[in-house]
VEXZA-309083 format. One record per residue (C-alpha): residue number from 1; residue in one letter; x, y, z. Coordinates in nm, 2 decimals, always signed. Layout:
BEGIN
<nr=NUM rest=A east=X north=Y up=Z>;
...
END
This chain:
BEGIN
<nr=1 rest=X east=+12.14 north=+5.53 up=-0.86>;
<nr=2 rest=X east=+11.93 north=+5.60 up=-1.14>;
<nr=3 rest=X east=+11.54 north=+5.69 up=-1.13>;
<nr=4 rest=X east=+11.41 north=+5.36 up=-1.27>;
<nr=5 rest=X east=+11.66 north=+5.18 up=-0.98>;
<nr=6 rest=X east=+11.53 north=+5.39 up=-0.70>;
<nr=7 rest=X east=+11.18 north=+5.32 up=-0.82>;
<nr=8 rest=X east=+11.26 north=+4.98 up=-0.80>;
<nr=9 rest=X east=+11.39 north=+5.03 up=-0.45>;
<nr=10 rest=X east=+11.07 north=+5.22 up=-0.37>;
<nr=11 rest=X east=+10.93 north=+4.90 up=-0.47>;
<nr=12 rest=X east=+11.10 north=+4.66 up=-0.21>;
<nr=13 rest=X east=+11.04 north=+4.89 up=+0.06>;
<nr=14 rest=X east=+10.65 north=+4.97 up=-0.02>;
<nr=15 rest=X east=+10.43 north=+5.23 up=-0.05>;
<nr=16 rest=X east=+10.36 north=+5.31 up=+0.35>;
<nr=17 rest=X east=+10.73 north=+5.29 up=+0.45>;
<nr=18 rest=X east=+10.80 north=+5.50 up=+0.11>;
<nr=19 rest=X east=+10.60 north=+5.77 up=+0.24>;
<nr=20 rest=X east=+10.68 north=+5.80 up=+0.61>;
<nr=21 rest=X east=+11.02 north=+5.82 up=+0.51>;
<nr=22 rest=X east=+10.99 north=+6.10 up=+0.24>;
<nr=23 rest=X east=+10.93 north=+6.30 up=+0.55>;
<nr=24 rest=X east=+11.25 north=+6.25 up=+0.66>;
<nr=25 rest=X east=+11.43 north=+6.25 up=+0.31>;
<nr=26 rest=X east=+11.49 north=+6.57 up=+0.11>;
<nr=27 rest=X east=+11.64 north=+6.70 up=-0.25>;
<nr=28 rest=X east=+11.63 north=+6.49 up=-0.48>;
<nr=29 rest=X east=+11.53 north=+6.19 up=-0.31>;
<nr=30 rest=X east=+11.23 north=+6.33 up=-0.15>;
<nr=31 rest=X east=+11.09 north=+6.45 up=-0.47>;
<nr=32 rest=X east=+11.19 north=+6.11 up=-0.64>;
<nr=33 rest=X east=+10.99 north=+5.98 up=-0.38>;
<nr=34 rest=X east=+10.71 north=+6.19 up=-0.37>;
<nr=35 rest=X east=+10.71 north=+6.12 up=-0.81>;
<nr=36 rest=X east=+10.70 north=+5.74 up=-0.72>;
<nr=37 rest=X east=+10.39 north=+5.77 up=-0.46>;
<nr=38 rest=X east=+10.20 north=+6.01 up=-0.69>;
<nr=39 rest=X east=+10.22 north=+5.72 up=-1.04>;
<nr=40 rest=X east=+10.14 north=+5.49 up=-0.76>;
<nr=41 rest=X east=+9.83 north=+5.70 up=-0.66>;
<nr=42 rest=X east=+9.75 north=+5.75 up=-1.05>;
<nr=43 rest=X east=+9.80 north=+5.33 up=-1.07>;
<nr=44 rest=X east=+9.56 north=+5.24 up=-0.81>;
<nr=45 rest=X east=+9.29 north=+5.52 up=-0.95>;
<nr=46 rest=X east=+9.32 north=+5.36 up=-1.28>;
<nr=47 rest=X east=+9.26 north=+5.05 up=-1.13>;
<nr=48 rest=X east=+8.94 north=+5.16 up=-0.96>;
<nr=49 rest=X east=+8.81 north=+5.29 up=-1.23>;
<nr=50 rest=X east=+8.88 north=+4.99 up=-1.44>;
<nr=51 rest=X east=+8.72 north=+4.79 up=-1.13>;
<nr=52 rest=X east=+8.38 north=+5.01 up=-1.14>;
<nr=53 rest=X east=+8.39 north=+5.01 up=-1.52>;
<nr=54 rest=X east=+8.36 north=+4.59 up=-1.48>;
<nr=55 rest=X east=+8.14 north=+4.60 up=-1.21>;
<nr=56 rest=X east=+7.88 north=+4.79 up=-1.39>;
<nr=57 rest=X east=+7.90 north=+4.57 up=-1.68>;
<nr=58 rest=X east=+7.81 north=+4.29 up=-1.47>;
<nr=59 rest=X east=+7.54 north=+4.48 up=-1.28>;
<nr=60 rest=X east=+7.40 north=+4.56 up=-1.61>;
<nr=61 rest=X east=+7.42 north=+4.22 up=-1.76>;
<nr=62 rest=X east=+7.22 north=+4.07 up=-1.41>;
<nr=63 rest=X east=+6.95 north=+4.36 up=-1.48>;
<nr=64 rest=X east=+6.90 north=+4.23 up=-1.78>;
<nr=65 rest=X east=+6.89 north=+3.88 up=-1.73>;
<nr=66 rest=X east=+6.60 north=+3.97 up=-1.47>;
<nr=67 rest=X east=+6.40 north=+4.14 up=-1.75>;
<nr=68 rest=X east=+6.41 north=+3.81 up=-1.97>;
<nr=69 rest=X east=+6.38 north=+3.58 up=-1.68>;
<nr=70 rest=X east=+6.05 north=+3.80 up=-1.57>;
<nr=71 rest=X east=+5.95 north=+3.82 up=-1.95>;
<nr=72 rest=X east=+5.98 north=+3.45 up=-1.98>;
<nr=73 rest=X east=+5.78 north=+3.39 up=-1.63>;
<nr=74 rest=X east=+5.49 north=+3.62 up=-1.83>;
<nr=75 rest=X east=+5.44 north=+3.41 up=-2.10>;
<nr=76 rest=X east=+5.50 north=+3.08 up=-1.90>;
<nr=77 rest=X east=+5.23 north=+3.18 up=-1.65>;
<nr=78 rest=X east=+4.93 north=+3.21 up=-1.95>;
<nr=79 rest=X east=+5.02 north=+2.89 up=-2.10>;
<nr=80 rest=X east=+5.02 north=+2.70 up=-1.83>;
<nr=81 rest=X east=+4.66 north=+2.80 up=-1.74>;
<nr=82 rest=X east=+4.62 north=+2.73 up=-2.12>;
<nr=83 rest=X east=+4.74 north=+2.39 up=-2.11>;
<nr=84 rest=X east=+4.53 north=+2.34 up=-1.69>;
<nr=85 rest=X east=+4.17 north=+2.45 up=-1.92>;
<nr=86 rest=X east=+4.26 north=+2.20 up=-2.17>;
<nr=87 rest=X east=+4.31 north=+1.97 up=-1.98>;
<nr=88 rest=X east=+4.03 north=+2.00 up=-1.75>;
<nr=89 rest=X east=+3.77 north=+1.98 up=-2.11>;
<nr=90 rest=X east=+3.98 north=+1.67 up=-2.22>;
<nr=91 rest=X east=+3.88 north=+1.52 up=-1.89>;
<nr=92 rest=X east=+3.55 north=+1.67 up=-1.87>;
<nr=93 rest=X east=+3.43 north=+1.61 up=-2.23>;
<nr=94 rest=X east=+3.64 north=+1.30 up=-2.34>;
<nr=95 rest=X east=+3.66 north=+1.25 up=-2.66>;
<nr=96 rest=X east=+3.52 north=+0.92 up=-2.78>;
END
């Protein structure tokens, strides 16, 4: 059985039942197997890091999303007691 066919067979049994049995395997097989959990180890750490790579893109993107929305909530705030005094002097001193 070649590497890339033993891999594969790796595959169908899994990761766990891989590793409890490269206890009980040894040669050639045990260190195909031991090969096979360590590019599955470097595969799932990639994946992390890919994972908490996008994850602090997104946190990032909320932070600053909050700094408009609160920028945007500054301005708003002013004009609407702009537009309340206006307003209030239309009513006050209509125009006639």
């Amino acid at each position: 059985m070649t590497e890339e066919e033993q891999f594969t067979h790796f595959e169908t049994m899994g990761e766990a039942h891989v590793q409890d049995m490269a206890l009980q395997w040894s040669g050639p097989l045990q260190a195909l197997a031991y090969k096979w959990l360590r590019q599955k180890d470097q595969e799932s750490r990639r994946r992390n890091e890919a994972s908490q790579a996008e994850q602090m893109r997104t946190a990032r993107t909320a932070k600053n999303a909050a700094i408009v929305a609160a920028i945007a909530a500054a301005i708003d705030v002013p004009l609407a007691i702009i537009s309340i005094i206006i307003s209030t002097l239309t009513w006050v001193y209509p125009h006639h």
